[in-house]
C-alpha positions in Angstrom: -9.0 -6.6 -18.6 -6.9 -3.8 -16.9 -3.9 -3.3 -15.4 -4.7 -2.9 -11.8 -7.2 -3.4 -8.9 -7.5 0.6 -8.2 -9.0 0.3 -12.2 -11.7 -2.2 -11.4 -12.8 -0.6 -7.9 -13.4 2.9 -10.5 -15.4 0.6 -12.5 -17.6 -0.7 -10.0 -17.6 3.1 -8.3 -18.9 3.8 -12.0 -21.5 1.4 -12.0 -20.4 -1.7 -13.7 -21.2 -4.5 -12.1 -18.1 -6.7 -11.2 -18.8 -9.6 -8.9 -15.6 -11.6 -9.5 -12.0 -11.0 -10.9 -9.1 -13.6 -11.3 -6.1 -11.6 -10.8 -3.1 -12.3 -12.6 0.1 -11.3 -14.1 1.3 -8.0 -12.1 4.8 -7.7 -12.8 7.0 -7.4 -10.2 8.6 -3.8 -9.2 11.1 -2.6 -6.5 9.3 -2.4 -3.5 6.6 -4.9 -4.3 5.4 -7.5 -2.8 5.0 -11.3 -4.2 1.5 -12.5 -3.2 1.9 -15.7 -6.2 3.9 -16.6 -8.6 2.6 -14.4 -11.2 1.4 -11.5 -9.1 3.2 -8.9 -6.8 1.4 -6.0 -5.5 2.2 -2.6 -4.3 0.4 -0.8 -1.3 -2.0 1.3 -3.5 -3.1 -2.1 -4.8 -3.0 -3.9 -1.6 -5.9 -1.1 -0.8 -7.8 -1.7 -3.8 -8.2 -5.3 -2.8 -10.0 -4.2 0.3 -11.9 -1.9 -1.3 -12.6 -4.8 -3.6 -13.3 -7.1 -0.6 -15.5 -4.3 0.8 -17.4 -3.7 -2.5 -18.7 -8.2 -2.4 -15.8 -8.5 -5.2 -14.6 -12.5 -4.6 -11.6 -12.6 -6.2 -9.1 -15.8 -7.1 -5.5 -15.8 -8.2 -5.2 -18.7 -11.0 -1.9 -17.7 -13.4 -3.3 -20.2 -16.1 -6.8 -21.9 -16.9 -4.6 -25.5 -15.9 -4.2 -24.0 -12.9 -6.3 -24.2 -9.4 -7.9 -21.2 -8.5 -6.7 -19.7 -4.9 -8.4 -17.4 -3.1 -7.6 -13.6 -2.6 -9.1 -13.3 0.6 -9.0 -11.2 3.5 -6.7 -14.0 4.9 -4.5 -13.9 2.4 -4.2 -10.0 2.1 -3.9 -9.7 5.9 -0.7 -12.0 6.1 1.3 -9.5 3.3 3.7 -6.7 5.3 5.3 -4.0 3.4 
């Protein structure tokens, strides 16, 4: 687990091999964008994603294992304006 998407793309820059992450539970902060109900990201992490994307890294937002799993796709992070 870590606290942000800028930890994991160190990780894999590090050589760990990450092929998918369910993000969840960002807190929300002034400035900060809701991307789910659980999740609001910054622009430093909105980066990170793409670098995430970039890296093969599929990632899902799912808040709770009862929940559906929804993707964090290019889609998805295109559509979010700060």
């Amino acid at each position: 687990m870590v606290s942000n998407p800028s930890d994991i793309v160190r990780l894999i820059e590090g050589g760990v091999n990450i092929k998918n992450v369910n993000v969840g539970g960002m807190t929300f902060r002034e400035g900060d964008k809701l991307i789910s109900q659980a999740v609001a990201i910054n622009q430093t992490d909105l980066a990170a994603f793409y670098k995430l994307l970039e890296l093969g890294v599929d990632m899902s937002l799912q808040q709770v294992a009862a929940n559906k799993k929804e993707p964090l796709d290019k889609a998805r992070l295109d559509a979010i304006k700060f």
